[in-house]
C-alpha positions as CSV (number, residue, x, y, z in Angstrom):
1,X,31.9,-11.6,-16.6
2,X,30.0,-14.9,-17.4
3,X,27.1,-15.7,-15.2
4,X,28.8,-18.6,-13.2
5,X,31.9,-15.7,-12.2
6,X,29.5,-13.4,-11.4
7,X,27.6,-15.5,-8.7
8,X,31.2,-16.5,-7.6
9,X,32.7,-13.3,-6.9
10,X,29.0,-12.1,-5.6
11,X,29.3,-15.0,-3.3
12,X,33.2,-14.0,-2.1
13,X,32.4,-10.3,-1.5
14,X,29.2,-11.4,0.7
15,X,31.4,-13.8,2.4
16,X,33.9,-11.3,3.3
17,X,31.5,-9.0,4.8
18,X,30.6,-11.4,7.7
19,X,26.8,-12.3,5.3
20,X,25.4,-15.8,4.9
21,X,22.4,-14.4,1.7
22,X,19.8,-16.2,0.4
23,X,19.0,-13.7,-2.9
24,X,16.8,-13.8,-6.2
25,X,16.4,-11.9,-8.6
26,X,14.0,-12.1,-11.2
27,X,12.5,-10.2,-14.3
28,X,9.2,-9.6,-14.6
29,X,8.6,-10.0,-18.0
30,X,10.8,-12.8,-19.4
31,X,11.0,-14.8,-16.1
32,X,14.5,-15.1,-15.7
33,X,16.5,-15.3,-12.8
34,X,19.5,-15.5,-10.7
35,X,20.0,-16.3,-7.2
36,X,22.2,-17.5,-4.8
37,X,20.8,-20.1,-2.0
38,X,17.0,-19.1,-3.2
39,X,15.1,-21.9,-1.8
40,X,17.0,-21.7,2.0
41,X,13.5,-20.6,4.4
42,X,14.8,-18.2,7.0
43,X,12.8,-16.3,9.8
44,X,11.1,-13.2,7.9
45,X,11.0,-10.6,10.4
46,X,8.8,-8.0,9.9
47,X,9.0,-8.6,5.8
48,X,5.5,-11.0,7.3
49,X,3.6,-7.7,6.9
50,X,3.5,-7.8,2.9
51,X,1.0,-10.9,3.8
52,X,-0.6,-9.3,6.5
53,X,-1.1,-6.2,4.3
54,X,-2.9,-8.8,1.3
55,X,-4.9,-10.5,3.4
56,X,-6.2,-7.4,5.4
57,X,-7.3,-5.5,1.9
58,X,-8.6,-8.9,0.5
59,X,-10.7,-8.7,3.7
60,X,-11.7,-5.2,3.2
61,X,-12.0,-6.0,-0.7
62,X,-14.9,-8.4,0.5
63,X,-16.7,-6.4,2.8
64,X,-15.6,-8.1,5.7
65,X,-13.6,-5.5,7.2
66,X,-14.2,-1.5,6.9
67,X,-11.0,0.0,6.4
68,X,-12.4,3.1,7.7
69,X,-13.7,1.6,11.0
70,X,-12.0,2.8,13.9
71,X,-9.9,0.8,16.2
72,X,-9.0,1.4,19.7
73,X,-4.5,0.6,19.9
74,X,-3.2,0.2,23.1
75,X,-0.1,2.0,23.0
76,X,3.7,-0.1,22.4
77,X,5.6,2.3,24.7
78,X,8.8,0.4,23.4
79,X,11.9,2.0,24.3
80,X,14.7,0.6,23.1
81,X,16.2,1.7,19.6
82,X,14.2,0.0,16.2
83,X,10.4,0.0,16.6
84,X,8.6,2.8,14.8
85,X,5.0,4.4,15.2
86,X,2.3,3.5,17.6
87,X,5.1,0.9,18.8
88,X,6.5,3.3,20.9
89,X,3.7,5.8,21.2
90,X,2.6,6.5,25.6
91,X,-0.8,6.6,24.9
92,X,-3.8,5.0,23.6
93,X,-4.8,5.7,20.1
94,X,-7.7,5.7,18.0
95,X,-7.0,4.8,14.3
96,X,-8.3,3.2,10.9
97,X,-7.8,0.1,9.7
98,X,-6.8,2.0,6.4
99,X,-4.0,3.7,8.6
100,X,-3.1,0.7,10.4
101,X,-2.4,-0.8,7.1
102,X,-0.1,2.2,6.2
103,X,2.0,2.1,9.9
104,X,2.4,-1.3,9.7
105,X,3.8,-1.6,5.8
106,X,5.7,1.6,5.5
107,X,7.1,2.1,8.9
108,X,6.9,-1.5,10.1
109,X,5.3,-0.2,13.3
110,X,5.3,-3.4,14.8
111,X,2.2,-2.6,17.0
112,X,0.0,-1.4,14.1
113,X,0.3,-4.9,12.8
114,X,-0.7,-6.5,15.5
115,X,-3.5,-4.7,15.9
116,X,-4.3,-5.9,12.2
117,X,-3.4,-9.3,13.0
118,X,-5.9,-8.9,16.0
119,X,-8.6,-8.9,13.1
120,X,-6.7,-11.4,10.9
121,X,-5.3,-13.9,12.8
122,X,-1.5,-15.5,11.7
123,X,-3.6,-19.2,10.4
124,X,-6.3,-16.8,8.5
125,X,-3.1,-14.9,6.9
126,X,-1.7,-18.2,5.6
127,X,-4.9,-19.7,4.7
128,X,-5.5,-16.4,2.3
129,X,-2.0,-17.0,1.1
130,X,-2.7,-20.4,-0.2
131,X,-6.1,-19.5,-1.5
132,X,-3.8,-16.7,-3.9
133,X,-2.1,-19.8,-4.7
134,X,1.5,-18.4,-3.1
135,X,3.0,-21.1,-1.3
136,X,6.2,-21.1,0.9
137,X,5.8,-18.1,3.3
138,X,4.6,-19.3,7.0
139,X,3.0,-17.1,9.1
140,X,2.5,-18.7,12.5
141,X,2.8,-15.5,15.1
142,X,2.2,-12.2,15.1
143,X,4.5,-9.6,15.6
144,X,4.8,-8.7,19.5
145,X,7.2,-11.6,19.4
146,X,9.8,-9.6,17.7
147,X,10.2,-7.4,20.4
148,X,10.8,-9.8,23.2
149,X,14.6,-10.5,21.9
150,X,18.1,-10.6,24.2
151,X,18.7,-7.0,23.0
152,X,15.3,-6.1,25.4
153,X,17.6,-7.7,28.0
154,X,20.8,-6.1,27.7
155,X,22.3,-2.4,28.1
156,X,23.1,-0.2,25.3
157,X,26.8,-1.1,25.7
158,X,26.3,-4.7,25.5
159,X,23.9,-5.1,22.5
160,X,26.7,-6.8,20.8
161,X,26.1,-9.7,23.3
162,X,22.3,-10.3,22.2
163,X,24.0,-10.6,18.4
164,X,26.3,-13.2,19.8
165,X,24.0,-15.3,21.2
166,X,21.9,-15.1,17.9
167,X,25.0,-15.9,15.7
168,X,26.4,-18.7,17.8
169,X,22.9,-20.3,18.9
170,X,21.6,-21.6,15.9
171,X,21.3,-25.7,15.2
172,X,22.7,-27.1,12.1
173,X,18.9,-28.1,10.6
174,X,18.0,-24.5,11.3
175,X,16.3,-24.5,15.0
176,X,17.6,-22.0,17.8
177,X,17.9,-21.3,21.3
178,X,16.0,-17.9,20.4
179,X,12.8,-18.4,19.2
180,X,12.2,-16.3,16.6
181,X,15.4,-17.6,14.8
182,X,13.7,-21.4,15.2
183,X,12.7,-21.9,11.7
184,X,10.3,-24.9,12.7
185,X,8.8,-22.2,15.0
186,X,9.1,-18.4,13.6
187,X,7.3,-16.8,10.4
188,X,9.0,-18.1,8.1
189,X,10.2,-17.8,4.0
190,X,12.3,-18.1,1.5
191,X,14.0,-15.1,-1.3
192,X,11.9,-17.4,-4.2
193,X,8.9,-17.3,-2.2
194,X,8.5,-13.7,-1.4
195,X,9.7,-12.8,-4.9
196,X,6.9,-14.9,-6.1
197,X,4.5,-12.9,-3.7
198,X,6.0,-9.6,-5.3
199,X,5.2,-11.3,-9.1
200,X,1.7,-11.9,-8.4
201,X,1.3,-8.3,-6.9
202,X,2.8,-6.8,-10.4
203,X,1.5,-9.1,-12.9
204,X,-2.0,-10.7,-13.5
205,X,-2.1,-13.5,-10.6
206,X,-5.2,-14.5,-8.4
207,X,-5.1,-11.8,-6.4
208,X,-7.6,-9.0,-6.9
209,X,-7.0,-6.3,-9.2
210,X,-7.8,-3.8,-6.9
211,X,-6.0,-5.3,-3.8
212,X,-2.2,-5.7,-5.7
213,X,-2.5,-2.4,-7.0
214,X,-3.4,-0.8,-2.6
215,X,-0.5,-2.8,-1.7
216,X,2.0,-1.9,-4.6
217,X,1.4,1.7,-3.7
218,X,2.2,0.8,0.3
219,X,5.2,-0.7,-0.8
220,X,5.9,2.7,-2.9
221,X,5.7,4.7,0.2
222,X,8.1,2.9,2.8
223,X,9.5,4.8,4.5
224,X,13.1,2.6,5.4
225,X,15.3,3.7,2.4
226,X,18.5,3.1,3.8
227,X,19.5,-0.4,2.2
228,X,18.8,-1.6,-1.2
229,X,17.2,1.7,-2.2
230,X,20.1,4.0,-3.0
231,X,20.9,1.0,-5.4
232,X,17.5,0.9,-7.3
233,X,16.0,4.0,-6.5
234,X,16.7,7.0,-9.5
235,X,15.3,9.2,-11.5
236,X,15.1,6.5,-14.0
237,X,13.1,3.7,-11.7
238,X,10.8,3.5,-9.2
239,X,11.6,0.9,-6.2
240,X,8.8,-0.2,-4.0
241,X,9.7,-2.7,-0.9
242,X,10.0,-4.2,2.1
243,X,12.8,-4.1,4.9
244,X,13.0,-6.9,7.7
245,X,15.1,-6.5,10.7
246,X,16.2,-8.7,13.8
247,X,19.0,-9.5,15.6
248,X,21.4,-10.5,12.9
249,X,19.0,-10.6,10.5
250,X,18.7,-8.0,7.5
251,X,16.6,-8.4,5.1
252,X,14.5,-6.5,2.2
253,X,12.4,-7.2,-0.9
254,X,11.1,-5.3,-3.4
255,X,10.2,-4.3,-7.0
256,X,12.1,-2.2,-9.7
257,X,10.4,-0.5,-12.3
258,X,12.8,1.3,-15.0
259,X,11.8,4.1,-16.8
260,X,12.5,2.1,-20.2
261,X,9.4,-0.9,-19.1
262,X,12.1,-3.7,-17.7
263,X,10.6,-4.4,-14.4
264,X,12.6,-6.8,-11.5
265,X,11.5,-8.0,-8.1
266,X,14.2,-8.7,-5.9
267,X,14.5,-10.4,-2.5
268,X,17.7,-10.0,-0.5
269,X,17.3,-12.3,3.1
270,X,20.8,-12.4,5.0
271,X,22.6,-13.6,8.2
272,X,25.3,-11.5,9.7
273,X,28.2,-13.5,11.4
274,X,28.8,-10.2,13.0
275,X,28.1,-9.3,16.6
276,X,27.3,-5.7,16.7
277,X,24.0,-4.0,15.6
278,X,24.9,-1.2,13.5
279,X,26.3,-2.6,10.3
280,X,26.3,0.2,8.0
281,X,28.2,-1.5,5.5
282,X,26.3,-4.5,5.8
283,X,23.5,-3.2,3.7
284,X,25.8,-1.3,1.3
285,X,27.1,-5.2,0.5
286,X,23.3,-6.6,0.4
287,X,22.7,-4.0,-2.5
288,X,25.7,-4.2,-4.1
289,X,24.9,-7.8,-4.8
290,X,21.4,-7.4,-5.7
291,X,22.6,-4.7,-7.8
292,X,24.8,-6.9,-9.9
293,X,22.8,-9.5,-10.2
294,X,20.1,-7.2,-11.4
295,X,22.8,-5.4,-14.0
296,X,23.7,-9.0,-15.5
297,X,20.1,-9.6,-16.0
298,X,19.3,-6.4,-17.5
299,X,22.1,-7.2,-20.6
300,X,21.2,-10.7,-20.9
């Protein structure tokens, strides 16, 4: 199948499955890509805590945090289904900033990252973005916003309501009713943008030796494995990423490494049409589609 079939057919079979994607994928070491909708900035979820994760080791890296110092965590005590960690611990905690970093980037415990962003605020995060010369990813809030969604609002039996109102609320330039689905107002950024974030982390960019290789081995170590990894993980590669998740969003990013040197990061950010919240086969279709495009890169 020539490229210009593949992305057709890549495009149906998303279509079908209720996704809007914005997808790249890129290889490491020749630079070439393939993508559908690429450049299209959608609300990034939790996938803002690769950013958080840089800029809070940069930090460290320069002596102005400790990442051993201890930090007192007021407990999430979240109860509805999702959050992880500290998010829905009872009581207060006393953890490291080291530890923080690992709750917040390999469980996306929601709470840990606040308490990071508490040291590095959301314009300090973007400022150290543009200083590693990555452009395109906004981060304007932090994370506590992510929990205060419709589904908070509704019963168990009516969560499919919340999805509704995030699949039918949006504007045609991209604002929403809900505000972290308002692109003008939530963190924001774009499949090129965080694939470019995942480049400089693997290959010599700006940002510090030492820092890219802390934060590859977070992304290593994530814990949520249940939707592009059963499509890139083997024991013939190594896949290190990122999940995002919120309301109808479903995203994930991350970086393949094959046993034979080829190495591609990929960036999967999608839009589900579909009003329910468990869409099992929604992220079987997400890595089918990476997948291929991935597979047609590897024979170019």
């Amino acid at each position: 199948m020539n490229t210009e079939a593949l992305l057709r057919d890549v495009r149906a079979r998303l279509s079908e499955g209720g996704l809007r994607a914005c997808l790249l994928v890129r290889d490491l070491d020749t630079g070439e890509e393939l993508g559908i909708e690429p450049d299209t900035d959608l609300p990034s979820a939790s996938l803002v805590k690769v950013p958080l994760a840089l800029a809070t080791l940069e930090r460290i890296r320069r002596g102005e945090l400790d990442g051993a110092a201890l930090l007192d965590v007021a407990p999430g005590r979240v109860t509805t289904p999702g959050p992880t960690g500290l998010s829905r611990f009872r009581h207060p905690a006393r953890i490291a900033i080291d530890d923080l970093l690992y709750l917040s980037t390999c469980l996306s415990d929601g709470t840990a990252a606040d308490a990071l962003f508490d040291l590095t605020p959301p314009a300090r995060v973007a400022g150290l973005l543009r200083e590693a010369g990555l452009h395109g990813i906004t981060v304007r809030h932090r994370t506590e916003e992510l929990f205060d969604t419709p589904v908070e609002r509704f019963d168990a039996d009516q969560v499919h309501l919340a999805h509704a109102l995030a699949i039918d609320a949006g504007t045609s330039g991209r604002g929403h009713r809900l505000p972290q689905l308002d692109t003008t107002r939530a963190n924001t950024g774009s499949a090129r943008s965080f694939v470019d974030l995942l480049q400089a982390l693997w290959t010599p960019s700006k940002i510090h030796p030492e820092v890219a290789e802390r934060l590859r081995d977070l992304l290593a170590h994530n814990v949520l494995r249940h939707r592009l990894t059963p499509d890139f993980s083997s024991d013939a590669s190594r896949w290190s990423s990122k999940t995002g998740t919120l309301l109808n969003l479903r995203h994930e990013i991350g970086v393949v490494e094959h046993a034979d040197g080829q190495t591609f990061a990929v960036a999967v950010l999608t839009e589900s049409s579909v009003p329910a919240g468990a869409q099992p086969g929604v992220d079987g279709l997400m890595a089918e589609a990476a997948r291929r495009l991935r597979d047609h890169l590897r024979q170019l």
